[in-house]
VOPAGU-2260 file (C-alpha; in pm, 1 decimal, decimal comma):
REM VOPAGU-2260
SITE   aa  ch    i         X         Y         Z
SITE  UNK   A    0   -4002,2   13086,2   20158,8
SITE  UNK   A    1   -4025,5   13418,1   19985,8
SITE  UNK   A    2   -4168,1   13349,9   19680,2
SITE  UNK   A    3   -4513,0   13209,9   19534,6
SITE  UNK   A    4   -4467,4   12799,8   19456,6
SITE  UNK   A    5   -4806,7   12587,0   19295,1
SITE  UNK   A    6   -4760,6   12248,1   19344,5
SITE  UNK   A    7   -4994,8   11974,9   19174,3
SITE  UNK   A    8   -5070,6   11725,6   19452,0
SITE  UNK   A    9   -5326,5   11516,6   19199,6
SITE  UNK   A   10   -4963,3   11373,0   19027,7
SITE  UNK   A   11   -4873,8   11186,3   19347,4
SITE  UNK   A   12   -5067,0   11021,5   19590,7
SITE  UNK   A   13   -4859,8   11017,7   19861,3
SITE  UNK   A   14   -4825,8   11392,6   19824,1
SITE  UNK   A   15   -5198,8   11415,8   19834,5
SITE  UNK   A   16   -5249,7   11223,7   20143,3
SITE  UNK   A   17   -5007,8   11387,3   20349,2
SITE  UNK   A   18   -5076,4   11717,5   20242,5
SITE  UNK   A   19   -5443,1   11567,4   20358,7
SITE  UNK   A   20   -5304,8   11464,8   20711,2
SITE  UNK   A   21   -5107,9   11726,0   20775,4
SITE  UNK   A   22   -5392,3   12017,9   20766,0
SITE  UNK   A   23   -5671,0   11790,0   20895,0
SITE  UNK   A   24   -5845,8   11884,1   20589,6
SITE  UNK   A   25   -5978,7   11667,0   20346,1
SITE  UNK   A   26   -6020,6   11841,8   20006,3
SITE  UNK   A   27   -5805,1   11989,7   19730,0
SITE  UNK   A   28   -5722,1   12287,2   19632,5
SITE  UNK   A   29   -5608,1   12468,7   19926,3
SITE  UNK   A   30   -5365,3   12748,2   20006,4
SITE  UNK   A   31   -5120,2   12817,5   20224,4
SITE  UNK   A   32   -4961,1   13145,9   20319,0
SITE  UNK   A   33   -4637,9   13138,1   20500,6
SITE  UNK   A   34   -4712,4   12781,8   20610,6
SITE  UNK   A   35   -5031,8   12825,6   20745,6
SITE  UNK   A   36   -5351,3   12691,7   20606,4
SITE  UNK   A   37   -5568,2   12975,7   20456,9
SITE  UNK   A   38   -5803,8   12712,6   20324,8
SITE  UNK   A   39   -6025,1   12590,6   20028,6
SITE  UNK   A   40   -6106,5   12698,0   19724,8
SITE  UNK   A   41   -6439,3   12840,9   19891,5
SITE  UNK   A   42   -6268,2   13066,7   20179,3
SITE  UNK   A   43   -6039,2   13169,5   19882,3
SITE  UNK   A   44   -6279,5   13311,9   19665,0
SITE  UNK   A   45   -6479,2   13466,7   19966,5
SITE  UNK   A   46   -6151,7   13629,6   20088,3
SITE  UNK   A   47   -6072,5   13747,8   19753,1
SITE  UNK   A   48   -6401,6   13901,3   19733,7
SITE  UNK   A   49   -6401,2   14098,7   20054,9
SITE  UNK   A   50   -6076,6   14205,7   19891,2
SITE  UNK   A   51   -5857,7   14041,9   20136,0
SITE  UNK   A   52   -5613,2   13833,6   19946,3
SITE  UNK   A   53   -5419,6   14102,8   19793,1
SITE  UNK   A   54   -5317,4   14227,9   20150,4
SITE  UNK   A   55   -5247,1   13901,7   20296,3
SITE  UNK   A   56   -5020,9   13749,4   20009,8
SITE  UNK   A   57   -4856,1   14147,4   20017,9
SITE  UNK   A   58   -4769,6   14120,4   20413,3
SITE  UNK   A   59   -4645,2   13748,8   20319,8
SITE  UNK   A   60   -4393,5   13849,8   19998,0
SITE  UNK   A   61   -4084,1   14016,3   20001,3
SITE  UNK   A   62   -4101,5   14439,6   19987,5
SITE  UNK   A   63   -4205,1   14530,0   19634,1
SITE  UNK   A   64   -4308,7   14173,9   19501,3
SITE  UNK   A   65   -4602,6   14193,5   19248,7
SITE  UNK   A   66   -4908,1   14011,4   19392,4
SITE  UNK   A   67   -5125,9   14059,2   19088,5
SITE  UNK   A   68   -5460,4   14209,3   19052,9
C-alpha cells in the first residue's frame, strides 16, 4: 500500500480481535508501517519525540508524499 489508511477497529469486534491476534498485542491504538507493527500509542509518541516518525512514514510513502509536520 502506498498511501496512509486509519481504520476504526472499536466499530467491529471481530476486527478488533484479530487485529489483537495477529500482532500478539493486546491494546488499541497501534500503528503499522508497511505492515509491520511500529506499536502503541506510547512508542508512538516517544518516536515522534526523538523526531523519528517523520523519517520512517517518509522512507514508507511514495517520492514526494506529504507526511505532515
Amino acid at each position: 500500500m502506498n498511501a496512509l489508511e486509519d481504520v476504526d477497529v472499536l466499530d467491529d469486534d471481530r476486527l478488533r480481535e484479530g487485529v489483537k491476534a495477529y500482532s500478539n498485542w493486546p491494546t488499541i491504538p497501534r500503528l503499522y508501517v508497511n505492515g509491520e507493527l511500529v506499536g502503541g500509542c506510547d512508542i508512538v509518541r516517544e518516536i515522534y519525540e526523538a523526531g523519528e516518525l517523520r523519517g520512517m512514514l517518509a522512507k514508507a510513502l511514495p517520492s514526494g508524499a506529504d507526511v505532515g509536520p
